[in-house]
C-alpha positions as CSV (number, residue, x, y, z in Angstrom):
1,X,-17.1,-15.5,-3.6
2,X,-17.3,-12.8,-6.6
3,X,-18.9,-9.5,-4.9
4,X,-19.7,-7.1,-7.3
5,X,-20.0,-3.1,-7.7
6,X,-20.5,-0.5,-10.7
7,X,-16.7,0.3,-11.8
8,X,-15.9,4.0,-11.3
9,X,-15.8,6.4,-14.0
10,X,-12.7,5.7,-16.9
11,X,-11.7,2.5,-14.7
12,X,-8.4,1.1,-16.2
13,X,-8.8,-2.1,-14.6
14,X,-11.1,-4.9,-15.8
15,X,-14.4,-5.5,-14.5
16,X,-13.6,-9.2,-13.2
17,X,-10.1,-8.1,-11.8
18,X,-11.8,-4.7,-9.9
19,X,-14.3,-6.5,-8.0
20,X,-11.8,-9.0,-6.7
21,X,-8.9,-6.1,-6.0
22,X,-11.8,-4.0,-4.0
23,X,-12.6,-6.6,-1.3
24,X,-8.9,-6.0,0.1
25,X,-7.7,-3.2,2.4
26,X,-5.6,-0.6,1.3
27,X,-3.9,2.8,2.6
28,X,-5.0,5.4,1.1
29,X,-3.7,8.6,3.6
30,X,-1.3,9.3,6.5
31,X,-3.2,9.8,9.9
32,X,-1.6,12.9,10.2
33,X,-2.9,14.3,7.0
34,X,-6.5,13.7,8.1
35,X,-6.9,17.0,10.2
36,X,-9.8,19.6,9.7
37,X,-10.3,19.5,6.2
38,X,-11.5,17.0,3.3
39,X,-8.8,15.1,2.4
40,X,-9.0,13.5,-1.7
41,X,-7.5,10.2,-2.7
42,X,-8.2,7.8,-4.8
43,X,-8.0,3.9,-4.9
44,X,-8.7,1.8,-7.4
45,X,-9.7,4.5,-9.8
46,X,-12.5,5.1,-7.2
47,X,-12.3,9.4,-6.2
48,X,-12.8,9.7,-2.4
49,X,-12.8,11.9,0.4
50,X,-11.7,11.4,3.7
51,X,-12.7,13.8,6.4
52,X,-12.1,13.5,10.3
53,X,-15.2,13.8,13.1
54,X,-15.4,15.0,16.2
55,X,-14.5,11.7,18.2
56,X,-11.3,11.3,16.3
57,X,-12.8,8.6,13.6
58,X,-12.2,8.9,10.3
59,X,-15.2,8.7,7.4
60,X,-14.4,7.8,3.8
61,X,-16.8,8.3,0.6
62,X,-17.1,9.2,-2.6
63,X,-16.2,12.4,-3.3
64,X,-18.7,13.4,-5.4
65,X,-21.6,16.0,-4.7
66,X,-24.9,14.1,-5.9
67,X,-26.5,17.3,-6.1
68,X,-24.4,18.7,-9.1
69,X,-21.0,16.5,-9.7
70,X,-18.6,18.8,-7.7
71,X,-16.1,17.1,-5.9
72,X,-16.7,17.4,-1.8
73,X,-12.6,17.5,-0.8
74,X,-12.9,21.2,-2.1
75,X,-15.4,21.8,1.0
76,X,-15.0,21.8,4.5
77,X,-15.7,20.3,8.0
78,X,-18.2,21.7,10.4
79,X,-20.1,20.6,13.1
80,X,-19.1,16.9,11.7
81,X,-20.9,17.6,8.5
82,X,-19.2,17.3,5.1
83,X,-20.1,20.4,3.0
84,X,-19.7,21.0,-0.6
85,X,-18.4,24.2,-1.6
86,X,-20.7,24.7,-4.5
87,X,-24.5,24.9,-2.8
88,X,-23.4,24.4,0.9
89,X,-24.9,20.7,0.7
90,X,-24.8,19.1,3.8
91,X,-23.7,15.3,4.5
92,X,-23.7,13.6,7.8
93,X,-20.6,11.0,8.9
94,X,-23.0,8.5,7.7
95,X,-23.7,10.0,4.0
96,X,-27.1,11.1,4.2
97,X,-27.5,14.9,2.9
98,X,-29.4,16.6,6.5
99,X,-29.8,20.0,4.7
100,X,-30.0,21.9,1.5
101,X,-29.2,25.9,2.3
102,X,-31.6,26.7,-1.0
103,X,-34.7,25.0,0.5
104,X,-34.0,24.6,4.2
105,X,-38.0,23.1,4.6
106,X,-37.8,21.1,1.0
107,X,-38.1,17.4,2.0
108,X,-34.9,16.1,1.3
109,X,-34.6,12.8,-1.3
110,X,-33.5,9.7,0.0
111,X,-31.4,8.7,-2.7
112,X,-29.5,12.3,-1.8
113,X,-26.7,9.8,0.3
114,X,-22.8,9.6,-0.5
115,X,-21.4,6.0,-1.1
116,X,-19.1,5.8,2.3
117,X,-16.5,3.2,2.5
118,X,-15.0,1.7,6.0
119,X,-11.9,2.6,7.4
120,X,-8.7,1.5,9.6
121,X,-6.2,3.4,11.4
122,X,-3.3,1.5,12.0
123,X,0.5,2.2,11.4
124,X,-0.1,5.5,11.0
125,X,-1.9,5.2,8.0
126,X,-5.9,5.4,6.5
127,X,-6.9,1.8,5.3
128,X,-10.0,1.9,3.0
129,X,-11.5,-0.7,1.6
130,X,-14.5,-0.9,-1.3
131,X,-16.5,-3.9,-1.3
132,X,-17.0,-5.7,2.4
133,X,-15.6,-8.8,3.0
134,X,-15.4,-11.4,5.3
135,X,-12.4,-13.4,3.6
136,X,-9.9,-10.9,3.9
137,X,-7.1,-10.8,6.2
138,X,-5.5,-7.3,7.3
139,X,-1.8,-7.1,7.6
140,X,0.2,-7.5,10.5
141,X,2.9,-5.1,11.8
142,X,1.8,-5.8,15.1
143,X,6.2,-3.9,15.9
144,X,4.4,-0.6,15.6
145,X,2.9,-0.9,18.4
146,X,5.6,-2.1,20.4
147,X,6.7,0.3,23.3
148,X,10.8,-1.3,22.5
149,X,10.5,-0.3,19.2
150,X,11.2,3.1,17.3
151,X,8.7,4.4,15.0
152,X,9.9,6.0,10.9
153,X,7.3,7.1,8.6
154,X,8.9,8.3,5.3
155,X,6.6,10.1,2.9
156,X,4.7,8.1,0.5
157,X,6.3,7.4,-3.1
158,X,4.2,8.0,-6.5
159,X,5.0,5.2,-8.9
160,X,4.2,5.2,-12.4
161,X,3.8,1.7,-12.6
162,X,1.6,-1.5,-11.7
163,X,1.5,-2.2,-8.0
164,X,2.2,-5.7,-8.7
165,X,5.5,-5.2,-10.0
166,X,6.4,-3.0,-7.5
167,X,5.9,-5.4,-4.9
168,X,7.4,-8.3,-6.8
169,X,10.1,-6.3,-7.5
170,X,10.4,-5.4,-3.3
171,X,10.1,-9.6,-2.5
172,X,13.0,-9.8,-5.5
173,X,15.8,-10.8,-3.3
174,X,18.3,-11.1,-7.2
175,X,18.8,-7.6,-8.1
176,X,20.5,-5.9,-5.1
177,X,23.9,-6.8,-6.4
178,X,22.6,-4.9,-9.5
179,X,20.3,-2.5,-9.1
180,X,21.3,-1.3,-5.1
181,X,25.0,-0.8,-5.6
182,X,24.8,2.6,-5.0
183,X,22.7,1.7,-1.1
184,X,23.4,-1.5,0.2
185,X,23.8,-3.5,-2.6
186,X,27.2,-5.7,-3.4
187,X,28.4,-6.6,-7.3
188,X,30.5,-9.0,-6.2
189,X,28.2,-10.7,-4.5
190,X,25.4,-11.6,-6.3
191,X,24.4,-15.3,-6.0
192,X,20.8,-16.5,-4.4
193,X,21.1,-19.0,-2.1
194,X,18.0,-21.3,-2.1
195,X,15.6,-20.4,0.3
196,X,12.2,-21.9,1.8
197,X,8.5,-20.4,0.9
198,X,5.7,-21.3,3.1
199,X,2.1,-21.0,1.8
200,X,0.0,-19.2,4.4
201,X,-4.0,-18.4,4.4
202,X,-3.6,-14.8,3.5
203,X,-0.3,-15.0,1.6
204,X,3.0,-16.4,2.1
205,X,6.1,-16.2,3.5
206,X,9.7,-16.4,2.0
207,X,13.0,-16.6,4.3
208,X,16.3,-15.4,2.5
209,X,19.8,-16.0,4.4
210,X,22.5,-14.5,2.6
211,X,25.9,-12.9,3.4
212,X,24.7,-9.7,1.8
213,X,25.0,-7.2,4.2
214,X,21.9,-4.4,5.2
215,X,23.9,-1.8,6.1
216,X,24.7,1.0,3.9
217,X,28.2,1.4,2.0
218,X,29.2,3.8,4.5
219,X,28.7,1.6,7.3
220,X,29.5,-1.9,5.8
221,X,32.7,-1.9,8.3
222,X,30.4,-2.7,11.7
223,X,29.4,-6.0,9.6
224,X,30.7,-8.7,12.0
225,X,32.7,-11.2,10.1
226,X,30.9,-14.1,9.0
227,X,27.5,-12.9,10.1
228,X,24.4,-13.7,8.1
229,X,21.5,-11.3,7.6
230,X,18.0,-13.0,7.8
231,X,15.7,-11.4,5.6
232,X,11.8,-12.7,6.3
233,X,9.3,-12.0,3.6
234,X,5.7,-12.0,4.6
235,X,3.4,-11.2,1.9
236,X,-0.8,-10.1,2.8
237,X,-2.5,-10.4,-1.0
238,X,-3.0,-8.9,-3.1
239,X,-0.4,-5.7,-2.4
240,X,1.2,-5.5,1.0
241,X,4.4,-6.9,1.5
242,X,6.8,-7.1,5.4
243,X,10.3,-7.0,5.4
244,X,12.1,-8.0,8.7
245,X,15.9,-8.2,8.8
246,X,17.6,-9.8,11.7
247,X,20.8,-7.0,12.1
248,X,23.6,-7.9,14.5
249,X,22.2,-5.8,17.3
250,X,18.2,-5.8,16.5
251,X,15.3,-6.1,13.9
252,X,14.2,-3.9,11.2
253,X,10.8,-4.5,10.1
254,X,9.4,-2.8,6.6
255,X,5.8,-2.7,5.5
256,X,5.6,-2.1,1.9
257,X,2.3,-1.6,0.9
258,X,1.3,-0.7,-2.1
259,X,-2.2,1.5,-3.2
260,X,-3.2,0.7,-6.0
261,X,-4.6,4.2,-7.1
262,X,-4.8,3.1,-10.7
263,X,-4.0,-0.2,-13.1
264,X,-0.5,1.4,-13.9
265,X,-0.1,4.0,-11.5
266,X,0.5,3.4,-7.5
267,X,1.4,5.0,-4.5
268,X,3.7,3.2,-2.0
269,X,3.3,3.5,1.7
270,X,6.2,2.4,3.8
271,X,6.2,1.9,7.8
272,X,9.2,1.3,9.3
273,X,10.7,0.2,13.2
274,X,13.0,-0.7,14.5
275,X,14.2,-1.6,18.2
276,X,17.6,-0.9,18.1
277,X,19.8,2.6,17.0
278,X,16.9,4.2,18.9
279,X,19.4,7.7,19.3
280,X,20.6,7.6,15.7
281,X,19.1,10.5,13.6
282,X,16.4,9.4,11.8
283,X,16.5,11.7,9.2
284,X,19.2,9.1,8.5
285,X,16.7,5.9,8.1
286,X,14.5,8.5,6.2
287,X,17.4,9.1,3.3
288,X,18.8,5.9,3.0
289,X,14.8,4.6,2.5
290,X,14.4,7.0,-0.3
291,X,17.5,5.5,-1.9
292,X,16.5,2.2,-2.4
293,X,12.9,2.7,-2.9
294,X,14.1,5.9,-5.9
295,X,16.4,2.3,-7.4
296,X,13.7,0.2,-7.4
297,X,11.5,3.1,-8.8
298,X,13.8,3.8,-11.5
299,X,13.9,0.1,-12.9
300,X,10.1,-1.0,-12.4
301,X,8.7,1.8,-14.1
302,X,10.8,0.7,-17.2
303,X,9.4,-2.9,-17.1
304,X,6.8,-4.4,-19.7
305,X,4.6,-5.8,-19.9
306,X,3.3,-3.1,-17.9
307,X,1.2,-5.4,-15.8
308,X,2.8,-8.0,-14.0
309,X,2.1,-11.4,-16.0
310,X,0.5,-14.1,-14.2
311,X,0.6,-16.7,-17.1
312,X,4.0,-18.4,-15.7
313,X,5.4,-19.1,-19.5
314,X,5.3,-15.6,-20.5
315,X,8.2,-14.9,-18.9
316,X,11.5,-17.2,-18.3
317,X,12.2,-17.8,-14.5
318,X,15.2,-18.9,-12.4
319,X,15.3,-20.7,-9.1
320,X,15.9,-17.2,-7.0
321,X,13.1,-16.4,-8.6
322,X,10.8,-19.0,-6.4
323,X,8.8,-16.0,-4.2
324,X,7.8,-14.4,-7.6
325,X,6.4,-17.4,-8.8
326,X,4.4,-17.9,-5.6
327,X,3.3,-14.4,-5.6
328,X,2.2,-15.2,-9.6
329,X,0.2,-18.3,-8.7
330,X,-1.8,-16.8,-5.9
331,X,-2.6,-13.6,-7.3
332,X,-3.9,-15.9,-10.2
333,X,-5.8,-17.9,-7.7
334,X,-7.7,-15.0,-6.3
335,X,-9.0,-14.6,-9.7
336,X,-7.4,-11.8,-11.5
337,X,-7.0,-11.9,-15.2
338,X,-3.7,-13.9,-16.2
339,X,-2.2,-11.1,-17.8
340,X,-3.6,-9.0,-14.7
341,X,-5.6,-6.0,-16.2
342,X,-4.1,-4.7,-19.6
């Protein structure tokens, strides 16, 4: 079902792509960052403000002042009221203005109400989403939560690039031996063994066996001999993607979830546990994760077309290349333009 909203202002996407993308959840802030002041982000070209109330629940809406254009994240919080910083306009959690300082007894227009947007905290991040929808499925990293597993936040990473490629690029299992050589990745070993792809309800999933090893250069020697690393894709359209690697002592598991914050431009959110090295430093996790992700960075904001094609013949494919395809047709299917917004 096609729901439908006005596009926000100097939208890059199309009309038909943006009303399908905004039915989907999304992370749009760290928990953490959602303290005592307005917080801005934007999502699908879509400005908003997030702000925290007194119950520990977190409201999202437009940030724009009705009254004269001025955006509300350079206000503040009080008494669970959003005010703007030019005329001290009040809003409530709900979006309705309660009070204009200029004319305190003025009857107050109705139409004087933000747009607000529902949330989700989980995985230590903000979810927003823009059009409600009962056909959505939210992504499960149910390992968060898991009392035997360690919890890694890294910061987010800014990527000048459509947030398709970047997670086609994260479910491409062909270009460590290339493009991760400096990490994890090994040039002399760089054939793709087939692998299975199972078509799920809100996605897919894609499991990879290969005798390319996870751990960084400097730790390849504790690779037991012969051992094969299990790498399980799980992909939640349009954006979201889990990782979970079977290590010789444990599982790693890897959200990568993309925001879309523009057609070309995304910011990449990336949850990590684990339930084994729980002593190591994890400044360590945190460094080696901002090597690989700064390699894939490097490489996807180079590729065009700059949006990920979803016409199959456009581009030539291989048989490593079967997760892509998958992750092509169902993004297609969902209804996005073939080319996928130009």
């Amino acid at each position: 079902m096609l729901f439908t909203e006005a596009l926000p202002r100097n939208c890059t996407f199309t009309e038909t792509d943006w009303n399908v993308l905004a039915q989907f959840w999304y992370p749009v802030a760290f928990s953490r960052d959602i303290v005592d002041q307005p917080y801005a982000a934007r999502l699908l070209d879509e400005r908003l403000v997030l702000f925290r109330l007194s119950d520990g629940s977190v409201t999202a809406a437009r940030d724009l002042c009705l009254h004269r254009g001025v955006p509300l994240s350079l206000g503040w919080v009080e008494n669970d009221q959003l005010i703007c910083r030019y005329h001290g306009v009040r809003y409530n959690p709900e979006g309705q203005c309660v009070c204009i300082p200029a004319e305190p007894n003025a009857a107050i227009p109705s139409r004087l109400k933000l747009r607000t947007y529902p949330t989700i905290e989980r995985y230590g991040l903000v979810w927003v989403r823009l059009i409600d929808s009962e056909d959505v499925h939210f992504p499960d990293f149910g390992e968060w939560d898991d009392p035997e597993y360690i919890q890694v936040l890294p910061d987010f990473v800014d990527i000048d690039a459509a947030s398709g490629r970047q997670i086609e690029g994260f479910l491409d299992v062909s270009h460590f031996a290339f493009i991760h050589t400096d990490s994890f990745g090994e040039r002399q070993n760089p054939e793709v063994p087939d692998y299975p792809v199972e078509v799920l309800p809100h996605g897919f999933r894609a499991d990879y066996v290969s005798p390319v090893s996870n751990y960084p250069h400097r730790m390849k020697h504790l690779n037991p001999p012969g051992f094969l690393w299990r790498r399980l894709f799980e992909v939640w359209l349009p954006f979201t993607a889990k990782l979970s690697v079977t290590f010789p002592d444990g599982q790693l598991h890897i959200l990568n979830t993309a925001c879309p914050v523009s057609a070309r431009k995304t910011r990449l959110f990336v949850p990590i546990c684990r339930n084994f090295d729980k002593d190591a430093p994890l400044q360590d996790t945190l460094d080696f994760n901002h090597q690989v992700f700064a390699e894939d960075k490097a490489i996807v904001q180079e590729q065009y077309p700059e949006d990920l094609p979803l016409r199959l013949q456009d581009e030539v494919h291989i048989a490593g290349d079967k997760s892509s395809i998958t992750y092509r047709k169902m993004l297609g299917a969902l209804g996005l333009g073939r080319s996928f917004t130009a």
